[in-house]
Every structure is written in structure tokens, then in C-alpha cells.
C-alpha positions in Angstrom: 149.8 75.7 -34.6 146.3 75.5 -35.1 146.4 72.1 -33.0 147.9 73.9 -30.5 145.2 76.6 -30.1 142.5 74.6 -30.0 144.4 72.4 -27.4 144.5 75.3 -25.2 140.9 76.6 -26.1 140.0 73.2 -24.9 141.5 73.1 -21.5 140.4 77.2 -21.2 137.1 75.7 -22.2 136.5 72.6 -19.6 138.3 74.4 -16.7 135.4 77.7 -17.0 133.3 74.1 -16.7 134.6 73.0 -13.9 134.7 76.2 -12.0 131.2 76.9 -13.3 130.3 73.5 -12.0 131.5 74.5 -8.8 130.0 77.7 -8.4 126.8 76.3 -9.1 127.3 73.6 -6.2 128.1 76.4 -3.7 125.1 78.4 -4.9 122.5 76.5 -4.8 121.2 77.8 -1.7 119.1 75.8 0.9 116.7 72.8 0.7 114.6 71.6 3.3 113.0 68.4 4.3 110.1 68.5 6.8 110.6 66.0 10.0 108.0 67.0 11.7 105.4 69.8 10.8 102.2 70.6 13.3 99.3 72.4 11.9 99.4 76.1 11.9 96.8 79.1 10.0 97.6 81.2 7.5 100.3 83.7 7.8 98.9 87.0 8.9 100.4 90.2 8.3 100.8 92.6 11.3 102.1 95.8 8.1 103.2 98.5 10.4 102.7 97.8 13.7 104.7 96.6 16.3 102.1 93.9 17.3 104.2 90.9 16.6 103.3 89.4 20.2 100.1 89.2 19.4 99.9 87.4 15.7 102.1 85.1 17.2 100.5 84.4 20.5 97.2 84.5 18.7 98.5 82.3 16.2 99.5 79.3 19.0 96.3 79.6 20.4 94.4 78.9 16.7 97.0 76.4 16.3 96.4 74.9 19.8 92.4 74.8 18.3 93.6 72.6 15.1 95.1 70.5 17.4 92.5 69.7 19.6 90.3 69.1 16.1 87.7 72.3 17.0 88.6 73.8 13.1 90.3 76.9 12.0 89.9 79.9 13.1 90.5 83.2 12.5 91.0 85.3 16.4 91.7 89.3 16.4 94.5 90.4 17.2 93.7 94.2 17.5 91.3 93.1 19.9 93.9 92.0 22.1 96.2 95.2 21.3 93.5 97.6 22.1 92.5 96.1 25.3 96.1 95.8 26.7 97.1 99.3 25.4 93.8 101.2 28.1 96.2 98.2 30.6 99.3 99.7 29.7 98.2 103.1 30.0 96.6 102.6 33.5 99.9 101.1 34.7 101.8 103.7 32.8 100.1 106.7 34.7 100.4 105.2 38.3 104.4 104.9 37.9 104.4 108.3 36.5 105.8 107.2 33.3 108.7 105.7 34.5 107.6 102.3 33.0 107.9 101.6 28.5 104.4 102.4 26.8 104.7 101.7 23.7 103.3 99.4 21.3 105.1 95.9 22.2 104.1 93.4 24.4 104.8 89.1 25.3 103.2 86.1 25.4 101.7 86.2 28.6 99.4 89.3 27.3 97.2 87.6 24.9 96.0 85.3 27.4 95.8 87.6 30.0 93.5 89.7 28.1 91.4 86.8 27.0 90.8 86.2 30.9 89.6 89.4 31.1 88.0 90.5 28.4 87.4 87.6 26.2 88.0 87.4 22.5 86.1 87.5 19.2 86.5 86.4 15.7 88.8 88.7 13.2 85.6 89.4 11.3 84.1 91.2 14.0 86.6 93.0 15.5 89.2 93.5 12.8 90.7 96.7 14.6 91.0 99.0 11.1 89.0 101.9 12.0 90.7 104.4 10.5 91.1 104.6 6.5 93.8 102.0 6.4 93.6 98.2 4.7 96.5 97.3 7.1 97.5 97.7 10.2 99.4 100.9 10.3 99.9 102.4 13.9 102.2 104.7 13.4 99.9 107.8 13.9 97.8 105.8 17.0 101.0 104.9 19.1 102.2 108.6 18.9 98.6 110.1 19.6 98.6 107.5 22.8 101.6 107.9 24.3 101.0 111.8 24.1 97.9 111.3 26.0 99.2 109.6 29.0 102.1 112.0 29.4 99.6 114.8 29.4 97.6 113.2 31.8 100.5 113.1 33.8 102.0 115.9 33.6 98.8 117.2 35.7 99.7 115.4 38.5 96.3 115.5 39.7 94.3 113.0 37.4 90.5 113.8 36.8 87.6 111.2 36.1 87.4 111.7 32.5 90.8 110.7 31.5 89.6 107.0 30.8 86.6 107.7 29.1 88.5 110.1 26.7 91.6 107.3 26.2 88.8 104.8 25.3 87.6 107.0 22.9 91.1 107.7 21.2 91.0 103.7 21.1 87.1 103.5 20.1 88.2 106.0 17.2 91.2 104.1 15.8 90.2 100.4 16.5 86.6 100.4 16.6 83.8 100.0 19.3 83.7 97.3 21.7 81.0 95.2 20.6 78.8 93.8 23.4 77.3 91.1 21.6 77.9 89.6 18.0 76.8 86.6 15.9 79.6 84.1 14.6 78.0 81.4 12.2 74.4 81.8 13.1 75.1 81.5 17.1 75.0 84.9 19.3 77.9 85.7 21.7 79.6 88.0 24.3 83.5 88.2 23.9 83.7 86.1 27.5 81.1 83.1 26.0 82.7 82.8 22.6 85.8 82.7 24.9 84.6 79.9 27.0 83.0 78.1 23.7 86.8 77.6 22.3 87.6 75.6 25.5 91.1 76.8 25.8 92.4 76.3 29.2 94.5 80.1 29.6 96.5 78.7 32.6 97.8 76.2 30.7 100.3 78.5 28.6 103.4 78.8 30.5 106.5 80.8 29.0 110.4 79.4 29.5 114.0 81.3 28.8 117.8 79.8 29.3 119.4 82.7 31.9 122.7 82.7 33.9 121.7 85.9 35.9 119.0 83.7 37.7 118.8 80.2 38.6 117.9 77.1 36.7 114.4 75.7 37.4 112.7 78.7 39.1 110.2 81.7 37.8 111.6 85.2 37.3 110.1 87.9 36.1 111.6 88.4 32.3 114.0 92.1 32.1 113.2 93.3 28.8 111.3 96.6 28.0 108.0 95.4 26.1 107.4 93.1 29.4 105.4 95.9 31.1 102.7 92.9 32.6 106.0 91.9 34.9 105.1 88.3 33.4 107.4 85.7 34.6 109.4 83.2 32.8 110.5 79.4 33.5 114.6 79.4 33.7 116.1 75.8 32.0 119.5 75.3 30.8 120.0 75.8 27.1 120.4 72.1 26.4 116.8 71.5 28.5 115.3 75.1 26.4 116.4 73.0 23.2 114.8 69.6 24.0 111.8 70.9 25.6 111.3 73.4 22.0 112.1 69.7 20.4 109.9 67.7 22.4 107.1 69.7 22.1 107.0 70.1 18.1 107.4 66.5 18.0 104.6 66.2 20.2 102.2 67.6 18.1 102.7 71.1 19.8 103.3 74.6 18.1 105.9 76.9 20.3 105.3 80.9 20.5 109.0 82.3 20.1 110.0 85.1 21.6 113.6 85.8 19.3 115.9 88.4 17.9 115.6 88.9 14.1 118.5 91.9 13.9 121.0 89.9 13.1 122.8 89.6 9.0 122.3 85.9 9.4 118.4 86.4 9.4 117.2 87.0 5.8 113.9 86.6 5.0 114.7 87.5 1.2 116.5 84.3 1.4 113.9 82.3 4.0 116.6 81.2 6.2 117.9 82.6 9.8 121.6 81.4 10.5 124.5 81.8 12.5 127.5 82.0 10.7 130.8 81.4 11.8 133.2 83.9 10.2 136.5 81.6 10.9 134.8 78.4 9.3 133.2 78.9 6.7 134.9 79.4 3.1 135.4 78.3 0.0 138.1 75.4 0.9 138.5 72.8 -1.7 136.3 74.3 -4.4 137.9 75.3 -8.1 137.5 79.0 -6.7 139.9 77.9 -3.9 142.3 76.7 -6.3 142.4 79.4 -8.7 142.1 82.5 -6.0 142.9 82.2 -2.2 140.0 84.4 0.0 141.1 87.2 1.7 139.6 87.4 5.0 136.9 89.9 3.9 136.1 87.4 1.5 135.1 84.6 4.0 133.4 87.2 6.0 131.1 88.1 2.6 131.1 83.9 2.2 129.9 83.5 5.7 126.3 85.5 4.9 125.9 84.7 1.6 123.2 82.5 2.3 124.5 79.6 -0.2 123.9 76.7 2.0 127.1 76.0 2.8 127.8 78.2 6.1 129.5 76.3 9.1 127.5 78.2 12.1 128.7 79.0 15.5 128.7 76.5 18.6 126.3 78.6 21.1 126.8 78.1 24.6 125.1 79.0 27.4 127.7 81.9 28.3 127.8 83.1 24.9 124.1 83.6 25.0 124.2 85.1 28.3 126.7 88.0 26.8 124.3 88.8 23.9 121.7 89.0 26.3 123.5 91.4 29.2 125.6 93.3 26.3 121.9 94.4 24.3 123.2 92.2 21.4 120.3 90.1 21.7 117.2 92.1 21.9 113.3 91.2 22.2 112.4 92.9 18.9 109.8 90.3 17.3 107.6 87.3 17.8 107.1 84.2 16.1 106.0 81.0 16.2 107.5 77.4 15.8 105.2 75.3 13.6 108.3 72.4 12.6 111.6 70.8 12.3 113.4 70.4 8.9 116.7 69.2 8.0 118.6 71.0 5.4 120.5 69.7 2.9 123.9 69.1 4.8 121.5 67.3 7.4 121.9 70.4 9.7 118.2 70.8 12.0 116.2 73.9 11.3 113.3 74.6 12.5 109.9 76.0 10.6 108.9 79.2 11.6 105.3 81.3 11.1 106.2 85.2 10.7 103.0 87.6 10.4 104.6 89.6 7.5 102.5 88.1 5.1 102.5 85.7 2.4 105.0 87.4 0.1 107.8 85.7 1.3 109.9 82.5 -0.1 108.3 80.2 1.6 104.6 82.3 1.5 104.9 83.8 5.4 107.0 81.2 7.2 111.1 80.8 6.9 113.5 78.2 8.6 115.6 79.0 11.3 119.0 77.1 12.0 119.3 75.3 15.5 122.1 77.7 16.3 120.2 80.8 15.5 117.3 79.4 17.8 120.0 78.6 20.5 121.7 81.9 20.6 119.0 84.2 19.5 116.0 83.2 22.0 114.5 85.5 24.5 111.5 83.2 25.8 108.9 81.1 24.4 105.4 80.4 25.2 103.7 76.2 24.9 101.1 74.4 26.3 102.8 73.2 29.3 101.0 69.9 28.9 104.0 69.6 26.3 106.7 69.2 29.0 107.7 65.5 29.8 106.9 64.3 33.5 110.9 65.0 34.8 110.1 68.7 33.4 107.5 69.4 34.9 108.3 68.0 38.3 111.6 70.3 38.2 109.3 73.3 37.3 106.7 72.4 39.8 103.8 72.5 37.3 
């Protein structure tokens, strides 16, 4: 009898193993190896503002710097932000408020406001002026946007209206300097511009559309594009190798994307496409002992164990997310490498500018389907296209 008992406490005993053993394979969560990895600066933290566009366009540019072996450095962001907000609300006024003002923006502004107004170090124009350690613009945005409608709401506009919005920017992102000194040399914001030797025009932004067609410019249809900036249109299989060819090329890749989605977790560090359908628990111990339920898959799918079979993108199934508001332009990034997980599936190494706190201290990998379905545009040095490319795109 006793035999018996421990016979069965036994095979009790090495199946928990087993299963145990199991579970532990399916939860282990994802690995990476780096393929290729360009140089990138710190991850920044934009706290709460919605100024994504320009720690990420900023952040190619310092990364385009590294590149070129001129050092790190550190650019401000706010200084782009405040310059392109007096832009925004100039435009906003003369079409009567019919056109978004708000605190969003795209690639194409950071180098549109170097061009104009030049740019300076983050330690002289860090763009906290009021009270705050971070960037919080939840009080500035609102004060702004209530301006301009006032103004407009007049109808008739006087000649202070400027002066007065400069000063609501003065007050909450600091004065303008004229002149500074950056390590012992003495600059405007146009000749410590120049001294970075950036060529601006050489920053050209591409998307993968249907509604337009392949290989010409069109200007991008999304809310925060109020600078009517145009975009390159490529097929997705082109968008892919270009992204591809240009991180292999030494080259970091601004990404306009859409993080809303359950697959992105940045708790977890990973940004995935699941498919529902494929992935479960087939062939495991918990197979065996319990069939899933459908919901169970579905819960399977997103729990970010390293194991999820994503979807197969295709250019019509982006084209639906994009026409159907399913894929929105809600955040910018940028593209430092490519990794393969531990399946051998490509991801790609991304910079986020919500600090270091996160797994992998401010950056997280995102699957090549999620990058396939989930990009709005990107921004690279267009001196990262191959010759065919850039013949078909006339640059």
C-alpha cells in the first residue's frame, strides 16, 4: 500500500516537473541579439508633453553628428517646440482656426526650424521656465491655444497680438538668447547651426500608401502635419528594405509609428503584432492537460512570453488601419538597430524619449510586423537610399 502511494506521489511529483518545465519554457519572455546597432545619445525624456517629434527628430540629427565623428551632443528640443508653436499660431490665425494647433508636430519641423531660426545646445536653452524639472505642458498648450482663438474671434487682428504670444512663450520657455558661449567659443543660434555642418535638405521623409501613387511626393493627411510637409510614397516591401538598408548602412531612421496598440508594452520592452488564430499553447504539457478556450489564446496572444506567431501585414491591411483611424500618428521614435529574437524573428531597436526607466533604460524592440503595419512615415538621410531608390524618387 505504502508502495503504492509513493508510486503515485512519484508520477504526481515528476508530471508538476514537467509542466513546470514547460511553463517556464513558454515564459521566459524575449531575448535579443544585436545585428546591427548605429550610434545613438542618451534617451531623453519628453514627461508630459506631446513633443515626441522633436526628441526624436532631434535625436537623428545628434545621431547623424556621431556618425559623421563631430562628438555628442546634447541639441534643445523646446527650442525647436517654441519656435514652431509662434509658426503654428500664425498659420492657425490666417485659416481662422480651421487648421489643428496643438502641441504635435513631424519630422520635417525640426529641420525646418533649424533653417530658420538655428539651434543651440540643451544647456542654453533648456525650455523649463516655469517651476517644473520636466517638461510638463499641460498648462502652456491650453493657455496657447486660448490665445489664438481669442485673437480670432476679433476678426480684426491688431499689431500687438505677436508681441504678446511671444511673451506667453518668453514666459514659459524662456528668452531667446541672441548670443551664447558653448565650450569657450561665442555663437548666434544660425552660426552654431552652420558650425554642426548638417546639410537640412538632406532629410527626406517616406510612407507606404495606396490612396496615392508609388514613387511620388504627397503631402502626409494626418492632423499634427500642420507644415503640409510632404512624404516619399514606396511600396511596403521597398518602405522595409529602405528602413533595412539604411540601419545597415550606418544610418539612424526617425519613425513616425502608432504605439496604441496591446501588442506595444513598454513594461515588457517589446512592440508586437500578434496573431489571435496562431498563437497558443499547442504541444506544451498545458496543452495536454487543459485544451484553451478561445479567450485563452486571445490572453496567450499578448502575453508577451516570446512565443507569439504575429500577423502577415500587407500592403492593403495597412492601408485599412490607416483610412479606418486604426493606425494613428500618436508618437515618434527613432530606429537606432536590428536584433533577432530568440525564435530568429527580426526586430528592430528603437530610442523612446520616456526616459531611462524602462527594460532596456529608454529604448525597446519592435517586431518587423509591428514596424510593417504600424508605420506612418519616417525621416533618413536620404544619402541612405541605394542608387535605384533614388532614381525612382528623383533625389
Amino acid at each position: 500500500m505504502n508502495r503504492m502511494l509513493i508510486l503515485i506521489a512519484c508520477v504526481i511529483f515528476a508530471s508538476n516537473l514537467t509542466f513546470a518545465q514547460d511553463a517556464k519554457e513558454v515564459n521566459t519572455g524575449y531575448s535579443f541579439t544585436m545585428l546591427k546597432e548605429n550610434a545613438s545619445t542618451p534617451a531623453k525624456d519628453q514627461y508630459r508633453s506631446g513633443t515626441c517629434w522633436s526628441f526624436s527628430g532631434i535625436g537623428l540629427l545628434e545621431s547623424e553628428l556621431l556618425k559623421d565623428g563631430k562628438g555628442e551632443y546634447d541639441l534643445s528640443e523646446m527650442w525647436i517646440v517654441r519656435h514652431a508653436y509662434m509658426e503654428k499660431a500664425e498659420r492657425y490665425i490666417r485659416f481662422h482656426g480651421k487648421i489643428n494647433f496643438a502641441a504635435g508636430g513631424g519630422f520635417h519641423d525640426i529641420t525646418e526650424m533649424i533653417k530658420r531660426y538655428g539651434i543651440v545646445p540643451e544647456e542654453v536653452y533648456p525650455g523649463l521656465n516655469y517651476g517644473e524639472k520636466k517638461h510638463n505642458h499641460s498648462e502652456v498648450d491650453k493657455v496657447l491655444e486660448a490665445f489664438c482663438n481669442a485673437i480670432i474671434s476679433q476678426k480684426v487682428l491688431t499689431t500687438a497680438w505677436k508681441e504678446a504670444f511671444n511673451s506667453i512663450l518668453d514666459a514659459y520657455f524662456g528668452k531667446i538668447p541672441e548670443n551664447f558661449t558653448y565650450k569657450g567659443v561665442t555663437y548666434t543660434p544660425e552660426t552654431f547651426a552652420k558650425s554642426l555642418g548638417l546639410n537640412l535638405d538632406d532629410y527626406v521623409e517616406i510612407g507606404s500608401f495606396t490612396h496615392v501613387p508609388f514613387y511620388t511626393s504627397f503631402i502626409l493627411e494626418i492632423p499634427d502635419n500642420w507644415l503640409l510637409g510632404s512624404v516619399y510614397n514606396v511600396p511596403l516591401d521597398d518602405m522595409m528594405q529602405i528602413i533595412d538598408n539604411a540601419i545597415n548602412n550606418g544610418y539612424t531612421v526617425g519613425w513616425g509609428s502608432d504605439v496604441s496598440e496591446k501588442g506595444f508594452s513598454w513594461k515588457n520592452g517589446v512592440a508586437i503584432i500578434p496573431d489571435e488564430e496562431k498563437t497558443d499553447l499547442s504541444g506544451t504539457e498545458r496543452d495536454r492537460w487543459e485544451k484553451l478556450t478561445a479567450a485563452e489564446k486571445a490572453k496567450s496572444a499578448y502575453s508577451f512570453d516570446g512565443n507569439a506567431k504575429e500577423k502577415e501585414i500587407t500592403q492593403q491591411l495597412r492601408q485599412e488601419a490607416f483610412d479606418n483611424y486604426n493606425t494613428t500618428d500618436d508618437h515618434g521614435m527613432l530606429i537606432v538597430g536590428i536584433a533577432k529574437d530568440q525564435h530568429g524573428n527580426k526586430f528592430y531597436k528603437v530610442k523612446n524619449s520616456w526616459g531611462t526607466e524602462g527594460k532596456y533604460n529608454g529604448y525597446f524592440y519592435a517586431s518587423e510586423a509591428f514596424v510593417k503595419y504600424k508605420t506612418i512615415d519616417f525621416m533618413i538621410n536620404k544619402n541612405a537610399l541605394n542608387k535605384d531608390m533614388r532614381k525612382k524618387l528623383g533625389l
